[in-house]
N, C-alpha and C positions, 0 to 999 in steps of 0.2 A: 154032735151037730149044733152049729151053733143058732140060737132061739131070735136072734134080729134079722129082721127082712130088710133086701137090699131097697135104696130108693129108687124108684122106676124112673123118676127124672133127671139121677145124676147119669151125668157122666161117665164111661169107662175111663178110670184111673184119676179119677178126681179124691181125693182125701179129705176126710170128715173135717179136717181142720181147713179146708179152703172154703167149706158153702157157710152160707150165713147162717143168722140163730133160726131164721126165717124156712131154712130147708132149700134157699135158693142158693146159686151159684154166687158166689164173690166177684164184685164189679173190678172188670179184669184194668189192663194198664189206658185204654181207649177208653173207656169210659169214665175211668181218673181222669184224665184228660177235657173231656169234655166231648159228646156225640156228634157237634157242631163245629168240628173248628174254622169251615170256612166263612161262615156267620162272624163269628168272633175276628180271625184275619179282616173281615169289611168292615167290623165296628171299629176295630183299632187306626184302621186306613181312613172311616170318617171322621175319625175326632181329629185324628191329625190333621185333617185337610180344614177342620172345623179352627184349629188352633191358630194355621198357619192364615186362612184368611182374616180373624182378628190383629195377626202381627203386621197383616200386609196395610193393613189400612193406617196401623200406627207410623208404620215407614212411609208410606204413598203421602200422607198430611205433613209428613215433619220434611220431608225431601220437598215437599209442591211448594210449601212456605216458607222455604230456605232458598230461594230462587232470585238471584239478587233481579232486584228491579221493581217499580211502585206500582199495584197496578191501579191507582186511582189514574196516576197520568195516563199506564196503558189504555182506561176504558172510559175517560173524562174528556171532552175536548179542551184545546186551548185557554177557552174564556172560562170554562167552569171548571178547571182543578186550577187556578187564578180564586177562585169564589169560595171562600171561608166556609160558608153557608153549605154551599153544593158537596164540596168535599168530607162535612160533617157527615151531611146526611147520606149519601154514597158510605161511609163507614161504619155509621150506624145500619144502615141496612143491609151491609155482609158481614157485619159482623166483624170488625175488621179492629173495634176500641178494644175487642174484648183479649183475657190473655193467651198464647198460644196453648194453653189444656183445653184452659174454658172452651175455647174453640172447636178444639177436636171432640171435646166428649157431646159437644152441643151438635157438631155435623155426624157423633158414630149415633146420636139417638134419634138424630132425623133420618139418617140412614137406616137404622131398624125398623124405620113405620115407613121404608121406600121412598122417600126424601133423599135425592141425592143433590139438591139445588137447586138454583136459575141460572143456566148460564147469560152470563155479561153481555155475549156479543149477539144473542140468538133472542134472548129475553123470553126465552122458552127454558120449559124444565127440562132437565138435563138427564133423566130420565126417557123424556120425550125425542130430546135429539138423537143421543143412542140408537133407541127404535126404529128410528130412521135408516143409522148409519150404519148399526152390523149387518143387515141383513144384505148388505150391497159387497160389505170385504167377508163375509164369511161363505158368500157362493166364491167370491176369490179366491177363498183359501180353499175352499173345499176340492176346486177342480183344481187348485195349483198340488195339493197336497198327492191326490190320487196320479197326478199324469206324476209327480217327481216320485212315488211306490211306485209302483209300474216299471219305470223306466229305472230308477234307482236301482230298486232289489233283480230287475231283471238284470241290465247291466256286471252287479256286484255278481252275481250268480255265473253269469258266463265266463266274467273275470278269475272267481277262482276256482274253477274248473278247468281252466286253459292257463291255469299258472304256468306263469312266464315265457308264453308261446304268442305271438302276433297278438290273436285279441287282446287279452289281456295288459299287454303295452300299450295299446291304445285307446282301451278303458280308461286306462290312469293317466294317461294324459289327456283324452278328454275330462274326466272328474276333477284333475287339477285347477283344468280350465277354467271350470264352470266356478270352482270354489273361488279362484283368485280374483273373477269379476268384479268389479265395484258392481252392487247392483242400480245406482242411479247412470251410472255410466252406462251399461247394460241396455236399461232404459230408454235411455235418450240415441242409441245408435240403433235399437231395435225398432224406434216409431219410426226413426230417420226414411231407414232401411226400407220396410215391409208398408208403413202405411204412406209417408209422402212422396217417398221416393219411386218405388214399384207399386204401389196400390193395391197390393193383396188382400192385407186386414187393414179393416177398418179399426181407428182407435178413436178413442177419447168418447168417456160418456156411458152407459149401461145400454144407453138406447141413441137414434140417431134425434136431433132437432127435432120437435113436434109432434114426436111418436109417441104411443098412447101405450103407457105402462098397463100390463095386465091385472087382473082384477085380484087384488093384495089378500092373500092368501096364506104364505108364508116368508114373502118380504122376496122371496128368491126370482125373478124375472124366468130364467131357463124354466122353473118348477112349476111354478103358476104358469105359466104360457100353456105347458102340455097339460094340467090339469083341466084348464079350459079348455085344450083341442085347440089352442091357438096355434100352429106350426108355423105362420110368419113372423111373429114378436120371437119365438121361440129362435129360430135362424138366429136375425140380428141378434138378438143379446148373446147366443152364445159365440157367434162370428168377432164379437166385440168385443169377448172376455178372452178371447185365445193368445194375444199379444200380454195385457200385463199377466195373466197365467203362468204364460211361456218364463215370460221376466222372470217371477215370484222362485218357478220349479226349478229354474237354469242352475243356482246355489244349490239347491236342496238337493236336489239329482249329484253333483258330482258327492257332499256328503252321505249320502245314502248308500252310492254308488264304495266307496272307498268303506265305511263301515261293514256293509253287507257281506264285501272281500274278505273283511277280519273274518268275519264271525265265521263265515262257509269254512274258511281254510281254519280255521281253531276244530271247527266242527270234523272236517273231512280228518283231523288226523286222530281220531279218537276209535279205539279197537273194533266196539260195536260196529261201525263203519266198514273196517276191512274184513271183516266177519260177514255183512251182508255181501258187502261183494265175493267173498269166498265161496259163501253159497250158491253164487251164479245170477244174484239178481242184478234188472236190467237198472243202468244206470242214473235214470231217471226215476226209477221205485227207489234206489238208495238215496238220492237228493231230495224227493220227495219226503219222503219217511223216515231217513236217520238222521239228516241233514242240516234240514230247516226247521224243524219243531227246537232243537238246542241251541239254534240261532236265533230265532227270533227273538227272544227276550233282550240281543241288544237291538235289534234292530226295530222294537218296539218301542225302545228309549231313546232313542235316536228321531224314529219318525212322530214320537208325540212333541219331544221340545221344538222338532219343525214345523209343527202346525200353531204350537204357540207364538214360534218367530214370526210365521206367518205374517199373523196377526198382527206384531207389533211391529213389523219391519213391512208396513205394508206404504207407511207414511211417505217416503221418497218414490215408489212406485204410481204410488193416483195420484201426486201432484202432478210428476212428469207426465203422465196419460192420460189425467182428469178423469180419471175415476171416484165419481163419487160417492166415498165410501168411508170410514172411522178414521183413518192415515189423513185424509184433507181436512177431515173435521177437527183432529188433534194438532195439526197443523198451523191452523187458523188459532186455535185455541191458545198455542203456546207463544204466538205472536201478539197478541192481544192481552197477555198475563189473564187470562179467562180461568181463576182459579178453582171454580164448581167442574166445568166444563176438563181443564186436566186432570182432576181429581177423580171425573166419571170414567174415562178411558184409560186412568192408569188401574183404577179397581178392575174394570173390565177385564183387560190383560191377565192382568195378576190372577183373575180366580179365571179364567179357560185354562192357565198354565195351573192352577191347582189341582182344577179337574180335568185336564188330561192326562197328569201324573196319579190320578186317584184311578181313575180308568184303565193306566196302564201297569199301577202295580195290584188293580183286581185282574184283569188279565194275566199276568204273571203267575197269580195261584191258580185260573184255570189252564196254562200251558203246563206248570212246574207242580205238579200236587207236593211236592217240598218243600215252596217254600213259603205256603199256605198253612205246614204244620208246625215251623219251625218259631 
């Protein structure tokens, strides 16, 4: 009989050569690894995001200031960019002697301490303009985004499930529709249409002449109104926003719509699939549950670059509609060479579009746990 006692916390069939000096078990291949990987997945996903906003700023200044045209004349009148004097000091005070580095590394250190300028034409901070102006296109984008999901993914979903049967043909050629739109064109036949011509919706404006914006809360009119139990301000503003919405979602909807088609029908022909249906389940638990969880991840890529487009294709939308929102303000800005002022809405852009792609490939590791480990 042999004289060693077994150890009471190993393992059945663990071998003396696998536990430590310690009497414990050997840290197996997961925790070689790391106990965390989806921690780790988020930090490698914010440094990049952290990278690419640094590159954006170096592109956004060298593209803003390669922009042929002067803008002393843009922001000077007549008689004073004529004035030796006037046009000094206008250059001296944006900085304008100095050399194109000197320039940037002087506006990325004023940007670090939330300095992002004066704009030219407002003679307010540019900072401060902003503030103003996302808060008017981002309830835009917000309901344009949700009615083009909605209707997008519903549509795609009916589409290819009725492959190549009536609906279906008619999905895609409404989605073609809506993609081939010009959307200023769009625009100006939909106010025509709906608000002068029939008078259904009301357009132009957040609110109508004289009306008494609600009590600023989180900049959103619809939000704040029902916060306060305001249910009249509440109506109009959103009575208001349903036309450029419609506009904004009409594009986004047919791509949506035509993406969504891929992914279901990529998804529908995969084994798991006809395996659920062999088991008899109904066919709404197969779409539901085998379906659309393998689909989303394009059609999460899809729907984040439209809310970024949103955003920056909002510009031909509220001027036609007068929508007073970041698009008019960028507008104004790019006609007047207002170089702080393009410089604040092109950063803007650029980092919603960082951080919706940071958002959507941390969603990606919670739909995919694969590709969170990989």
């Amino acid at each position: 009989m042999s004289t060693s006692s077994a150890d009471p916390t190993a393992r059945p069939g663990t071998s003396p050569a696998a536990a430590s000096p310690s009497g414990g078990a050997a840290p197996g291949p997961r925790a070689a690894r790391g106990s965390h990987p989806f921690a780790r997945f988020v930090l490698v996903r914010l440094s990049i995001g952290l990278l690419l906003c640094v590159g954006i700023t170096v592109l956004a200044f060298v593209l803003t200031h390669s922009v042929p045209g002067d803008p002393v004349a843009a922001n000077l009148g007549d008689r004073a960019q004529n004035d030796p004097a006037a046009v000094a000091a206008f250059k001296e005070k944006n900085g304008l002697n100095d050399s194109l580095p000197s320039q940037y590394f002087t506006y990325l250190g004023n940007l670090l301490h939330g300095d992002m300028g004066t704009s030219q034409q407002t003679h307010r901070a540019v900072w401060d303009d902003l503030g103003d102006k996302i808060p008017a296109s981002l309830e835009l984008a917000l309901f344009a985004i949700v009615l083009a999901l909605v209707i997008g993914v519903g549509l795609g979903i009916v589409a290819a499930v009725t492959r190549n049967g009536w609906p279906d043909r008619v999905i895609r050629v409404v989605s073609l529709a809506g993609v081939s739109m010009p959307v200023f064109w769009l625009a100006q036949v939909a106010f025509y249409l709906f608000s002068f011509k029939l008078g259904w919706i009301q357009a132009g404006g957040r609110l109508s002449p004289g009306a008494i914006p609600p009590d600023e809360i989180t900049g959103l009119y619809t939000l704040d109104s029902l916060l306060v139990g305001d249910t009249g301000t509440f109506g109009e503003a959103f009575s208001r926003m349903i036309l450029p919405a419609c506009v904004l979602a009409a594009f986004n909807i047919g791509v949506l719509t035509r993406f969504t088609r891929a992914a279901v029908l990529e998804a529908l022909g995969n084994d798991y699939v006809r395996a659920a249906r062999a088991k008899g389940l109904p066919e709404s638990t197969v779409i539901r549950r085998h379906v659309l969880r393998p689909a989303l991840t394009s059609i999460l890529t899809v729907a984040g670059l439209t809310f970024g487009g949103m955003l920056a294709g909002t510009v031909l939308v509220e001027n036609v509609l007068s929508w007073p929102g970041l698009g008019q303000y960028a507008y104004k800005s790019a006609l007047n060479l207002d170089l702080p002022s393009i410089m604040g809405v092109c950063l803007f852009v650029a980092v919603v579009y960082v951080v919706i792609n940071l958002l959507v490939d941390l969603l990606y590791g919670v739909i995919d746990p694969r590709i969170r480990l990989s």
